[in-house]
N, C-alpha and C positions, 0 to 999 in steps of 0.2 A: 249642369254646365250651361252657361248661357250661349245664345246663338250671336254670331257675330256677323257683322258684312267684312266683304273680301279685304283680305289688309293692304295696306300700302305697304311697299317692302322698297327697302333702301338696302345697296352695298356699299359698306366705306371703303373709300378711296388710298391711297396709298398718302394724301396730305392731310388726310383726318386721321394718323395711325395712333391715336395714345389718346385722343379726344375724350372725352366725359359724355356719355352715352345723354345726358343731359342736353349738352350742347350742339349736339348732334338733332335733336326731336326739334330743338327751338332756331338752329340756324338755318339747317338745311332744310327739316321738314317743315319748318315756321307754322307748330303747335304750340294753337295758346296755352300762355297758362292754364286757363277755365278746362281746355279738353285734354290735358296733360293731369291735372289732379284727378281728373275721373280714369282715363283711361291706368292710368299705373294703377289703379284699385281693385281692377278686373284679372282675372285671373291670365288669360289671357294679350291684355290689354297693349304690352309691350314684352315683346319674343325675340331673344338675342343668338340668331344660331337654331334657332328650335326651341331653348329655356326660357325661363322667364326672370326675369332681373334685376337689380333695384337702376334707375337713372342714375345714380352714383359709381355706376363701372363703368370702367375705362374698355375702351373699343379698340379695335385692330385693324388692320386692312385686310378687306377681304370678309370681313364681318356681314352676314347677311342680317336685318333689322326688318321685322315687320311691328306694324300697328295695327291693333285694334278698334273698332268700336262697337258695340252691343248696340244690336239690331232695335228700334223704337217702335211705337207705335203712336199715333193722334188721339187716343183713348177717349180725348171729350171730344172729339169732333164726328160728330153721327154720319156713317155712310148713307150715299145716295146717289140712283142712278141716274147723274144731270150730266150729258153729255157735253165734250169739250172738246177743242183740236189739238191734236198732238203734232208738234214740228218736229220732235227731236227728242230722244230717249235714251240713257244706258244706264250704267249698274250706280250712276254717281249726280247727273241731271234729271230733271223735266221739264220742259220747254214746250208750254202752251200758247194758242192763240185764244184771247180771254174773248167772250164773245162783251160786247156793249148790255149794259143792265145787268151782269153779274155781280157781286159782292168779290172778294180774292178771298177772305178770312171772317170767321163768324167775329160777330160784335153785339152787342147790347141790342134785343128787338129782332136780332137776323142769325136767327140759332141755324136757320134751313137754308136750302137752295143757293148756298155760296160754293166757289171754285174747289174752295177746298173739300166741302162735302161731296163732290165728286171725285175729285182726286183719289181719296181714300176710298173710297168704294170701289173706284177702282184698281186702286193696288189690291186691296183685299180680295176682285174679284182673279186676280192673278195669285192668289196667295203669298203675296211679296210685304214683309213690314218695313214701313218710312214712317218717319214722323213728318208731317206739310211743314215745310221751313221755305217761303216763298221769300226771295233773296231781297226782292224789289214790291210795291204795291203799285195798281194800275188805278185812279178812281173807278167807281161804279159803273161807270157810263162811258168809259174810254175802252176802248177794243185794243186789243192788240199784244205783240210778243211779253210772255211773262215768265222769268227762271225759277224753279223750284229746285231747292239742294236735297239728296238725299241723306244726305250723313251733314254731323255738325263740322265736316272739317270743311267739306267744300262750301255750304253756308259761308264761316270764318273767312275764307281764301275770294272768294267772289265778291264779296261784303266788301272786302278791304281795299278791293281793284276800285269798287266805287265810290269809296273813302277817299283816295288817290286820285280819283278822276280819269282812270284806264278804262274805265267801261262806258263805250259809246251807244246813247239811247237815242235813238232818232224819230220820228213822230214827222206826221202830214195832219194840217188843219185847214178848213176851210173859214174864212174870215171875213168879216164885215170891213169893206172899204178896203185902203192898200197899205202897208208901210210907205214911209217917205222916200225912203232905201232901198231897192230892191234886195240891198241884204246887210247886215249888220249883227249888232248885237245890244241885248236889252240885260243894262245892268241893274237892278233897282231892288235894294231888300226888302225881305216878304214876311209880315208879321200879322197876326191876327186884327180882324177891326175888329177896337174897343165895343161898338156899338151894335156889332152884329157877329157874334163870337165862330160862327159855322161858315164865314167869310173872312177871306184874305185880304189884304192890300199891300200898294207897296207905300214903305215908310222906310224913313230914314232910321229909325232905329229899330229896323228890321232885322232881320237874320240876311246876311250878302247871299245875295240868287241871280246867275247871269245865264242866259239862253241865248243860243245864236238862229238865227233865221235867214232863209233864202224865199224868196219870194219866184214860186215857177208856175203862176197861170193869174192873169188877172182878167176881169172880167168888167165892161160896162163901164166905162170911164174910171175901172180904179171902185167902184161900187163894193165888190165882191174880190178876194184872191185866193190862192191853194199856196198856201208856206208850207216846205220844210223847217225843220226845227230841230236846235241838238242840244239838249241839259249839258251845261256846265254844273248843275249843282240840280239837289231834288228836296224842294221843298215844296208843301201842300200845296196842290195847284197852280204851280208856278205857271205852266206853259197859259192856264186861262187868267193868270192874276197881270202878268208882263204881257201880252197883246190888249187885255182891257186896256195897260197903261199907257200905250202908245194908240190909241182908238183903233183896235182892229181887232172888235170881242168875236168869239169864236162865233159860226151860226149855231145857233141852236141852243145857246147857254143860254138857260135861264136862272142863273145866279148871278152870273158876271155881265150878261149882255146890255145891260141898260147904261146908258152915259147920260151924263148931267144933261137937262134938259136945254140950257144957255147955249151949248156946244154946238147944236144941231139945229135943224130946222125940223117942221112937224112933218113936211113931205118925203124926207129923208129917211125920220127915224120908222116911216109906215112902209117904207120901202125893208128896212133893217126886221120889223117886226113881220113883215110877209116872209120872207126868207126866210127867219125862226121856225114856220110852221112849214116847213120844205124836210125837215129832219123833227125824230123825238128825242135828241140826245143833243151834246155838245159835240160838233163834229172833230174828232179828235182820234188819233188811231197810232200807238205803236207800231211802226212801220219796220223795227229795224233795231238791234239789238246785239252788241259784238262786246266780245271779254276773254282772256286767259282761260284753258279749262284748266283748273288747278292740278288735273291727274295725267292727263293726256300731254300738258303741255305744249297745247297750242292753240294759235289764234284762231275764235270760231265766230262764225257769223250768222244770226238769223232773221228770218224775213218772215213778216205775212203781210198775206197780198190784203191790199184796199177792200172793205167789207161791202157789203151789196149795200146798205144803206147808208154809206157815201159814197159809193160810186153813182145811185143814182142820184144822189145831190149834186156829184159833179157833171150827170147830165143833165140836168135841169136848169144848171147856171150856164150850160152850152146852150139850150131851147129857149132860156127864155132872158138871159141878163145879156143878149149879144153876143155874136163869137167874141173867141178870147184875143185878147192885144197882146202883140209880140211885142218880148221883154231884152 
């Protein structure tokens, strides 16, 4: 017999009474197709009352409905003990703080020392099976709040909030120079440059990418600022490809940071390149992370606090680029 995780269990209502047990899994419990043709295959899978039963019976009121799904494991992804922070945990989440230079998932070249080979080491070292099904990806070098589904329904169900645009990402960057606006929003779609395929830009015949931004600490005439930032949409590197485009590259990017030389002046841009070397990363930090829990049914919110190395970036832009100017 296979082992399963805890089921979900619905009671039909007294206006679902004659319903299509069918219609029932796909209205109410908005299971996909994909985890509906597996789930009715298991023995288990879908339990009407205690028995087991095809989607084609008709339901009652009062009917007690559980689901199934058969416990996983990440079979190719090698356990290892890389420690990680935990914000937030139950039988259906994991909700980490990613530290900056981590990978999220192995890739091509980066079989070890990603998020994920931690994760699973450590579920195993609990004797717990998940399969790593990380909802959202964080780049390499960006810190900050990251959700991991345990089963493929809440995967499906959290996925779909941010399909919709219900799941609020919020993020703090440190940046070169100021926006024009102390807040606004940056519409501009984001497609690969033809000429540098592992870089972004934005083009007009991009994929649509809109980011909003508040500007809460400026620094030195407008030199240096601290934005918040909220994704409208997530495409590769937006948040560094939409402040390149309005001239405000993150500190510390070295992909995005450089602006056309005509733009600037040389004393400017060695002001922009010292502060580069103030941080080893792209100052960039999931700060803040809120969505529907699909089981619990309600609105959750998570935080991680500002990492030590941008906090002391932002005290060094307090020691040495002048105190900050009230906004």
């Amino acid at each position: 017999m296979s082992d399963y995780y805890s089921p979900l269990t619905y009671t039909v209502p007294e206006n679902e009474d004659g319903w299509l047990l069918k219609t029932v899994l796909q209205r109410r419990l908005q299971v996909s197709r994909k985890l509906l043709s597996r789930i009715k295959l298991t023995e288990q899978g879908i339990m009407l009352n205690g028995e087991r039963v095809y989607i084609s019976v008709k339901v009652s009121a009062g009917d007690v409905l559980e689901v199934r799904m058969e416990q996983e494991e990440s079979d190719d992804i090698l356990p290892e003990p890389i420690p990680f922070t935990i914000l937030y945990e139950d039988e259906h989440l994991l909700i980490v703080n990613k530290d900056s230079g981590v990978i999220v998932h192995p890739t091509h070249g980066h079989y070890t020392g990603t998020l994920a080979n931690g994760v699973v080491h450590y579920w195993k070292s609990k004797g717990e099976r998940f399969r790593f099904r990380p909802i959202h990806r964080l780049d390499q070098e960006t810190s900050g709040v990251l959700a991991i589904a345990k089963n493929p329904y809440v995967h499906q169900h959290v996925s779909e909030q941010m399909i919709a645009g219900t799941v609020d990402k919020q993020y703090i960057a440190f940046v070169h120079g100021s926006p024009a606006q102390e807040e606004g929003a940056i519409d501009g779609p984001i497609d690969r440059d033809l000429e540098e395929p592992h870089r972004r830009i934005v083009t007009p015949d991009g994929y649509a990418a809109r980011t909003l931004y508040t500007t809460v600490a400026r620094w030195a005439g407008g030199s240096a600022s601290a934005v918040n930032l909220k994704l409208e949409s997530g495409r590769t590197h937006q948040i560094r490809v939409h402040m390149t485009s309005i001239g405000c590259p993150l500190i510390g990017d070295r992909m995005y940071k450089t602006l056309p030389v005509h733009e600037i002046d040389e004393q400017t841009m060695a002001v922009r390149d010292e502060r580069d070397t103030w941080i080893a990363r792209q100052a960039l930090h999931a700060c803040e992370l809120a969505f529907d829990h699909p089981i619990l049914q309600s609105r959750m919110t998570f935080q991680a606090p500002l990492p030590a190395d941008m906090a002391a970036l932002e005290a060094r832009l307090d020691a040495e680029a002048s105190p900050r100017e009230p906004l």
